[in-house]
C-alpha positions as CSV (number, residue, x, y, z in Angstrom):
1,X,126.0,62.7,182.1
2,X,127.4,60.4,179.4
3,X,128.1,61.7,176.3
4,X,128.0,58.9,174.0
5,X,125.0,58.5,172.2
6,X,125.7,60.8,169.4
7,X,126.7,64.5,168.0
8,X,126.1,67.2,170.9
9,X,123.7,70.1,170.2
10,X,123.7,72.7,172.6
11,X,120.3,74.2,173.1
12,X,120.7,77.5,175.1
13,X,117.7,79.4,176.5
14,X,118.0,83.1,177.4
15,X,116.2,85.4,179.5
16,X,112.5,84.6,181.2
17,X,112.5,81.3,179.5
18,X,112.3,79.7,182.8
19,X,109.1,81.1,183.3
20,X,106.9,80.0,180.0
21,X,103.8,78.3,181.2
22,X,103.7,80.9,183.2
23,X,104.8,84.2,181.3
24,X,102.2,85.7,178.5
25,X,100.7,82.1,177.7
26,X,98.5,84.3,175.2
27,X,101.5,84.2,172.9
28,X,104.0,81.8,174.8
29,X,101.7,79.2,174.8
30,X,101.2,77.2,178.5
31,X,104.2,74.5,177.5
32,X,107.0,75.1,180.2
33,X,110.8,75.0,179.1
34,X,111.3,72.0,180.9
35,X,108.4,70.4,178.4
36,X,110.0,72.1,175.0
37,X,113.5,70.9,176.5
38,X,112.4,67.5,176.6
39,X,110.6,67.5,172.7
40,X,114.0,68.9,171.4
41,X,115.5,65.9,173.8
42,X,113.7,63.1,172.5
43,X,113.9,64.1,169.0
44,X,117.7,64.4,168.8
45,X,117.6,61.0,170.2
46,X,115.6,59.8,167.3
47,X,118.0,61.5,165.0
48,X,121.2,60.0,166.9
49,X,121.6,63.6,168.7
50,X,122.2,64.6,172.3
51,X,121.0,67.6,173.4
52,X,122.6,69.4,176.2
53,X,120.4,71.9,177.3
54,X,121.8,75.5,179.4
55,X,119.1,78.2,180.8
56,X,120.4,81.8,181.8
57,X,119.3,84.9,182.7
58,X,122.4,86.5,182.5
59,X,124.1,87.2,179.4
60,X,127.8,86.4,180.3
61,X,126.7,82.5,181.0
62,X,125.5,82.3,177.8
63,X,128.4,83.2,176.4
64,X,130.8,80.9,178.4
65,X,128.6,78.3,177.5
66,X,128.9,79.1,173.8
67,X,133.0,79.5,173.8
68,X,132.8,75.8,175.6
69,X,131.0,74.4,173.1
70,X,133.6,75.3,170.7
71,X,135.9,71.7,169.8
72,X,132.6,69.6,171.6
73,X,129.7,70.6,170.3
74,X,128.4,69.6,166.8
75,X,125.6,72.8,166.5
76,X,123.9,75.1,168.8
77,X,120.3,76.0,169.1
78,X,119.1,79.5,170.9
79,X,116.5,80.8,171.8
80,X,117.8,84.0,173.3
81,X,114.6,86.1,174.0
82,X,115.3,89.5,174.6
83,X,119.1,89.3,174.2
84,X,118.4,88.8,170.5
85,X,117.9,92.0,170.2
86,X,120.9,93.7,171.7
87,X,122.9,91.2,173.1
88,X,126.1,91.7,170.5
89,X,128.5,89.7,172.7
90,X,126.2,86.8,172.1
91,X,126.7,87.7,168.3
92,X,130.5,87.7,168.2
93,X,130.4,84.7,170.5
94,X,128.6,82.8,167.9
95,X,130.6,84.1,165.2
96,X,133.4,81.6,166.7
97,X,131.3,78.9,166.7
98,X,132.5,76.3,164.1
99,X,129.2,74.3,163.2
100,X,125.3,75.1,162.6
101,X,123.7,78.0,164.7
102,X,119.8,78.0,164.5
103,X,118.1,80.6,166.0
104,X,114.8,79.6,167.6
105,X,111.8,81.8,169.0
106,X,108.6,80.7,169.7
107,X,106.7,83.2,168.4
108,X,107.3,85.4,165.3
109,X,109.2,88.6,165.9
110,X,108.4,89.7,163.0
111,X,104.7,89.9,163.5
112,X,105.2,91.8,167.3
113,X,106.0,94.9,168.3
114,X,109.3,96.7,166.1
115,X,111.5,96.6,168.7
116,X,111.9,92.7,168.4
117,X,112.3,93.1,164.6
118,X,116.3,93.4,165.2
119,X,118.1,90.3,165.8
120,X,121.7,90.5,166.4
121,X,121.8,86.5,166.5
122,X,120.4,86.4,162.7
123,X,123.8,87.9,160.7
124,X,125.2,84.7,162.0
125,X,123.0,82.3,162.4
126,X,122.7,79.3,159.8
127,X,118.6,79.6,160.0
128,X,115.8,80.9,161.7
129,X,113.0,79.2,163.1
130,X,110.0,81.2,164.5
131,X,106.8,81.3,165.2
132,X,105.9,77.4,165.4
133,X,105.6,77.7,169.3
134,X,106.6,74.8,170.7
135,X,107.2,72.9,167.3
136,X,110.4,75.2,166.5
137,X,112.0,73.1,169.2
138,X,111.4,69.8,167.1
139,X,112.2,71.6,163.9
140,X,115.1,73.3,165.0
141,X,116.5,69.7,165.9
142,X,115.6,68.5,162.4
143,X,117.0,71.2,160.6
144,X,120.6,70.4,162.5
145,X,120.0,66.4,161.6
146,X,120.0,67.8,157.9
147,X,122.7,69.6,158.0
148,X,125.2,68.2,160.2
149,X,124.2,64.7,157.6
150,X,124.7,67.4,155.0
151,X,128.1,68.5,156.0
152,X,129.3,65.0,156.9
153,X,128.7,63.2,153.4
154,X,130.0,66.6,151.5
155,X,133.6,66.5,153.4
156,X,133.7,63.0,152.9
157,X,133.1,62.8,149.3
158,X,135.6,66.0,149.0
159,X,138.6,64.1,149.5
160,X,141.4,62.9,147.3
161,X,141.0,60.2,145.0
């Protein structure tokens, strides 16, 4: 895959994501990955983005996938399901990260059972989207447009006269 249309951005999926459509649609909603994958895809390409999408089950993936983003990828986007809430090498992984982190879940956390109330990905992660269902995808891509377009005009208006 080429990577020359623009900034990379990482989306990662945890756990059971590669069964939504399938998996509690009640609060999932019935849009598979491969369709929120694709939204998150064709936005970034509105906003000059790539997206370079990994899914995992397993913890340790997710992590090599985060250290080799480090140096190539402009922001990363996770949705981390259940490792969000105990998952702490996903935590220090992202603490190396050098760039945006948003932290995406479809539904709200917040409003479910207390368990999912912890996030270990929040203390550092740039933002948290949730609760939007499939429209965190597109906003989670928007919110990196804004502040990788942020970050760009700031260090180039920072430097010497």
């Amino acid at each position: 895959m080429s990577h020359s249309h623009g900034q990379i951005v990482l989306l990662l999926s945890g756990p059971n994501l590669n069964l939504l459509g399938q998996r509690e649609p009640a609060i999932y909603g019935t849009a598979t990955l491969e369709d929120h994958v694709a939204l998150a895809t064709a936005t970034a390409s509105e906003l000059g983005l790539e997206i370079v999408h990994r899914q995992s089950n397993h913890e340790g993936d997710l992590v090599d996938a985060i250290h080799a983003a480090r140096g190539r990828a402009a922001a990363i986007i996770l949705n981390a399901g259940a490792f969000t809430h105990y998952a702490w090498s996903l935590h220090d992984a992202l603490a190396t990260f050098d760039g945006p982190v948003i932290e995406l879940h479809i539904s709200n956390p917040n409003a479910r059972d207390g368990w999912r109330q912890l996030s270990v990905v929040s203390p550092v992660a740039t933002g948290v989207i949730s609760g939007f269902g499939g429209l965190g995808y597109r906003l989670a891509v928007e919110a990196v447009a804004q502040l990788l377009s942020e970050s760009s005009s700031s260090s180039s208006s920072s430097g010497a006269p």
